[in-house]
C-alpha positions, 0 to 999 in steps of 0.5 A: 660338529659342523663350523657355522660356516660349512653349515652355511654352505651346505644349506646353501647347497641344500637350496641348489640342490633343491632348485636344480629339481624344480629347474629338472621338472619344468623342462620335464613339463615343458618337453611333455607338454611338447611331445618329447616323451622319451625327453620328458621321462630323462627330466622327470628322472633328473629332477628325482635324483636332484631331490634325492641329493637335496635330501642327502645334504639335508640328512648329512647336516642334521647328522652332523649336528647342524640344522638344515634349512629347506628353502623356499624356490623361486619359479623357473623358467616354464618355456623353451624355444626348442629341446635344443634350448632345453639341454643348453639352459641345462648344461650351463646349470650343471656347470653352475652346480660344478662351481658351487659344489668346488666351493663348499670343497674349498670352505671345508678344507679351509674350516678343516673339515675333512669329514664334510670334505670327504662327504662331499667327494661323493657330489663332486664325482656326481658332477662329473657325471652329470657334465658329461651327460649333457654334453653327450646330449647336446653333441647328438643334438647338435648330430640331428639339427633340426631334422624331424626323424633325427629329432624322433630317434633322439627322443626315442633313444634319450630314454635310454640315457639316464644318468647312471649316478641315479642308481647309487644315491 
């Protein structure tokens, strides 16, 4: 049974999760509605596999006795300056979502939770992966600049790129 606060956090959680696929699908529109297919394709593949880690945490706290709250998302950002600004924004988020997951791991050992906590180690490696990925991202953006052809291959080979952790969710 969970304690009624590592409920809350993982609700809280379950309400990140959620926004982090909306924040996914708006860049997704935004690089497709901009002509960075093969970009547009990573998000909308991102933006999935957030829903999927929502839906892990709503599963995880039904199963353990508490009552998960699917939340009602704020509207997110709908433009962009440049697909360079896209992956910063999206960067930062997932540093943001690095935080909030190390907390619910702080509460649950402080409730001694250590079945949550153990649960939970799964999203902290996912963490990992997904930092990792958009900072590779941003390094090769930062390799092409604002070269036209150099913008072409990376949207091309961006396709490519998809995080690998989507394939064990």
């Amino acid at each position: 049974m969970l304690s009624k606060r590592v409920e809350e956090v993982l609700n809280s959680q379950v309400q990140i999760e959620a926004n982090s696929s909306q924040f996914y699908l708006a860049m997704a529109s935004w690089a497709e509605n901009n002509g960075y297919e093969g970009t547009s394709e990573f998000l909308y593949s991102h933006s999935d596999e957030e829903r999927s880690h929502m839906l892990k945490l709503v599963g995880f706290i039904n199963e353990r006795g508490g009552h998960a709250i699917i939340p009602a998302l704020p509207k997110p950002e709908e433009t962009y300056g440049s697909i360079k600004d896209v992956f910063k924004n999206l960067l930062e988020h997932e540093i943001n979502v690095t935080n909030k997951i190390n907390n619910v791991v702080h509460i649950c050992l402080e409730e001694k939770d250590y079945t949550t906590h153990n649960f939970m180690q799964w999203f902290v490696s996912e963490q990992i992966e997904e930092e990792a990925l958009a900072r590779t991202v941003m390094d090769r953006l930062n390799l092409v600049a604002e070269d036209a052809s150099g913008m072409y291959m990376f949207d091309r080979d961006i396709m490519g790129m998809r995080n690998t952790a989507s394939n064990k969710v």
